[in-house]
N, C-alpha and C positions, 0 to 999 in steps of 0.2 A: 380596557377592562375586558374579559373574558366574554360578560353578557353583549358585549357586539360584537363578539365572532360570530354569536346565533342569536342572529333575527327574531329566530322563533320565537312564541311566548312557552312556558311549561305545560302549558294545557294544549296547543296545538303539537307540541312534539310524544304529548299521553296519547292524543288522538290518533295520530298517522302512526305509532305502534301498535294498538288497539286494533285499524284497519287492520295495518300487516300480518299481524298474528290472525287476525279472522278468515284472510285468503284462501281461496285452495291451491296456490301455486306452492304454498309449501312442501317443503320433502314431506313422503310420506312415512305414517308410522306405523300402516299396516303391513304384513309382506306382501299381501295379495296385489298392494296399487305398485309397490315400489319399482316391480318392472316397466309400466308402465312409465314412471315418472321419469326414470332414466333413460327411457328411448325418446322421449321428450328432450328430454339435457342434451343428448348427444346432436339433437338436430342443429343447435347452436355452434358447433365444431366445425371448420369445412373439413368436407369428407376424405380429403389427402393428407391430414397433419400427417398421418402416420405412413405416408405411403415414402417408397424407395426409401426408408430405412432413416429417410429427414429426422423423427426424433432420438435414435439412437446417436446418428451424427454429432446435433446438440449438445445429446449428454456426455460425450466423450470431452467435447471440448469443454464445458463446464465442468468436467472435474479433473481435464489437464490444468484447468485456471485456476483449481483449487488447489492442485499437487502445489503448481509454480507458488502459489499463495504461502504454503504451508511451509516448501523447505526453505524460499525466502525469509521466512520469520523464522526459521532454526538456524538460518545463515546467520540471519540480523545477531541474535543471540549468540550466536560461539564467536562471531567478530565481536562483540562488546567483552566478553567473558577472555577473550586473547591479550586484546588491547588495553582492558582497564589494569594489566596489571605494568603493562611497558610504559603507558600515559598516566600515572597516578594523579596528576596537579590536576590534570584535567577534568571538570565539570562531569557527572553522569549523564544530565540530559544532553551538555554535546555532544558524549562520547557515542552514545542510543541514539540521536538524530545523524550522524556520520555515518553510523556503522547498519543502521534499517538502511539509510538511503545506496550506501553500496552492495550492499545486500543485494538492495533491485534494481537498482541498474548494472548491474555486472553482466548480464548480455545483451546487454544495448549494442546495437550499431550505429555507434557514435564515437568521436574522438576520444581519447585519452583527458585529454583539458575537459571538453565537457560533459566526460564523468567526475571526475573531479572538482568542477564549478557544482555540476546537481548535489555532490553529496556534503556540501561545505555552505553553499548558498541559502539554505534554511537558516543557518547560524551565524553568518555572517550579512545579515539583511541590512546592513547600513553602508553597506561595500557596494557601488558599482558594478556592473557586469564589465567592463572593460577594465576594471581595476584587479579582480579578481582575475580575466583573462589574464592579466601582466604574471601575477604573482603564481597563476596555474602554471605558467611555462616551464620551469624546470623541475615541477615536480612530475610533470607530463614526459618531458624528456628522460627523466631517470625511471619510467616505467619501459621506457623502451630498451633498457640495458644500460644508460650509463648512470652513474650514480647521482645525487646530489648530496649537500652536504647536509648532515645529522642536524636537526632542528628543534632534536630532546632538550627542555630543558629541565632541570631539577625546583628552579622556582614556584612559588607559588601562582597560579593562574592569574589572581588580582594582583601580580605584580608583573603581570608579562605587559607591555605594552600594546595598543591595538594591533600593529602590524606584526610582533611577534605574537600573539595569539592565532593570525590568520596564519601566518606562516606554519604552527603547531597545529593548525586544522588543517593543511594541506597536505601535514606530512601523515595526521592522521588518514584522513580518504583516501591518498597513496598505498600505506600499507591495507587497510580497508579492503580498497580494491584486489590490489597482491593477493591476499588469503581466498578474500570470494574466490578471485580469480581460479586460483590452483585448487579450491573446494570445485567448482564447479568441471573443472579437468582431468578431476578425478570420477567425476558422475557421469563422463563421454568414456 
């Protein structure tokens, strides 16, 4: 129940607002104190946050994680918006969990297989990791230039059997990848 997350009684938490609001540590609301108040604040700062340019640094890289945030979800989006139309049988939310997760891992330094494991592995959670490695291998291989074979099917999804759905989600994170890939080849 809620009332034992806080101890408190409602008359002891009236009380200690009562206090707070009675303090003079409050901001102030006149202008003549508010200088004051502030030179006060600032002593709680150590006095170098700002020195050699450290919070400029900061912000650069929080809003390079923001950039990478941003056009990863415009990736995520134009792979589902490619793919939902060559995958039709195919589920939306598998299609959306494939196509975010390659999105961001697309410059990973990491193997071909496990990109392909991270972007399948969300929707395939009853699979083994070493099972999914077997099944990763030649969709891993025909990212390197040779091909493998077409694993479109036209059926209906609840009639693909487990291994052909995983097989139809490997081929999905394949091409996934492929598009990220050459989007982001084009951004270098």
């Amino acid at each position: 129940m809620v009332r034992d997350w806080f101890p408190h009684s409602d008359a002891e938490v009236q009380a200690e607002l009562l206090t707070a609001l009675g303090q003079d540590e409050m901001y102030p609301w006149q202008p003549s104190q508010a200088r004051d108040y502030f030179i006060a604040q600032q002593s709680f700062w150590p006095e170098d946050w700002l020195a050699d340019g450290e919070l400029a640094r900061r912000g650069q890289v929080l809003l390079q994680a923001m950039h990478q945030g941003w056009q990863a979800l415009s990736l995520g989006q134009q792979l589902r918006q490619a793919l939902a139309e060559r995958f039709v049988t195919v589920p939306v939310g598998w299609l959306e969990k494939i196509c975010d997760d390659a999105a961001r891992f697309v410059g990973e330094q990491v193997t071909e297989t496990e990109r392909l494991i991270a972007c399948v592995q969300g929707c395939l959670v009853n699979w083994s990791i070493e099972d999914l490695q077997i099944l990763a291998r030649p969709y891993a291989y025909a990212m390197r230039g040779s091909q493998v074979e077409s694993t479109q099917d036209e059926r209906a999804w609840v009639e693909l059997s487990a291994l052909e759905q995983a097989k139809l989600s490997f081929a999905i994170a394949k091409a996934a990848l492929q598009m990220a890939q050459q989007y982001q080849d084009t951004l270098q």
